[in-house]
C-alpha positions as CSV (number, residue, x, y, z in Angstrom):
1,X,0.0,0.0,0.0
2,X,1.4,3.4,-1.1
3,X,1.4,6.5,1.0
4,X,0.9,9.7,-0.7
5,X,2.3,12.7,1.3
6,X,1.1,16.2,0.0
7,X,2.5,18.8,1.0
8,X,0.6,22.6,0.1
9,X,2.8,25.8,0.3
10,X,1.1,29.0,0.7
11,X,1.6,31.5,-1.9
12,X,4.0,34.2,-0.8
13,X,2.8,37.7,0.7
14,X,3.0,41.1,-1.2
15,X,3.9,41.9,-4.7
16,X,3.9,39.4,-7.1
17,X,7.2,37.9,-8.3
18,X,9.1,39.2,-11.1
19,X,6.5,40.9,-12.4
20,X,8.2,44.6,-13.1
21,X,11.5,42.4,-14.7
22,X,9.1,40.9,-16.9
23,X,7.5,44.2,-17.9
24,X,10.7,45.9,-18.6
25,X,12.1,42.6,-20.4
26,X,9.7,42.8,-22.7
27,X,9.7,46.6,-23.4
28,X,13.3,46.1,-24.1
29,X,13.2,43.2,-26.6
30,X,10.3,44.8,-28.5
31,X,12.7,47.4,-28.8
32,X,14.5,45.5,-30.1
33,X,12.6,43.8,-32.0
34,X,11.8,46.8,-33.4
35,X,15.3,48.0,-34.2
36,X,16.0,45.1,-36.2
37,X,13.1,44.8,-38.8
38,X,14.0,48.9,-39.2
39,X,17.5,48.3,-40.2
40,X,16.5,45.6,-42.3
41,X,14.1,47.7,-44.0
42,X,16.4,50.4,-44.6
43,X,19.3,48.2,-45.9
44,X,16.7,46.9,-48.1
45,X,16.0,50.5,-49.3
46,X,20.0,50.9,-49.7
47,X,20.0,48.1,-52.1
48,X,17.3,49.0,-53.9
49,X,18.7,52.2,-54.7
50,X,22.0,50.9,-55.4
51,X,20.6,48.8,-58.0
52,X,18.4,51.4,-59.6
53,X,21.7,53.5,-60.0
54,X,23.4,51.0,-61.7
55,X,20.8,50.4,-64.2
56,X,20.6,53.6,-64.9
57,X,24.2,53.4,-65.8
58,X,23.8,50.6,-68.0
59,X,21.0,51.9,-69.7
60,X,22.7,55.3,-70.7
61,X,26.3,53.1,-71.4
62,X,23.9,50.9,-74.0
63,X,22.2,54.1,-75.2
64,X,25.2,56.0,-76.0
């Protein structure tokens, strides 16, 4: 026959736990978050423009 000892802990007093770290940690990573898919956007941008120029310059060597 088995014996099954339960133990119940009560929940601590006060503030919850962690729950400002968690606010700020996720205020900072959708920073970011944020940041990232920016610079990504603008390199895309860069390219793009870089390209354009170029063709440009290939249609007015061909034209010429």
């Amino acid at each position: 026959m088995y014996i099954l000892l339960i133990t119940h802990k009560m929940p601590k007093k006060g503030k919850a736990k962690n729950t400002l770290n968690k606010a700020k940690h996720t205020k900072l990573m959708n920073r970011k978050i944020n940041k990232v898919k920016l610079e990504k956007q603008l390199h895309k941008e860069r390219l793009k423009a870089i390209i354009k120029k170029v063709n440009e310059e290939k249609m007015n060597e061909e034209n010429d």
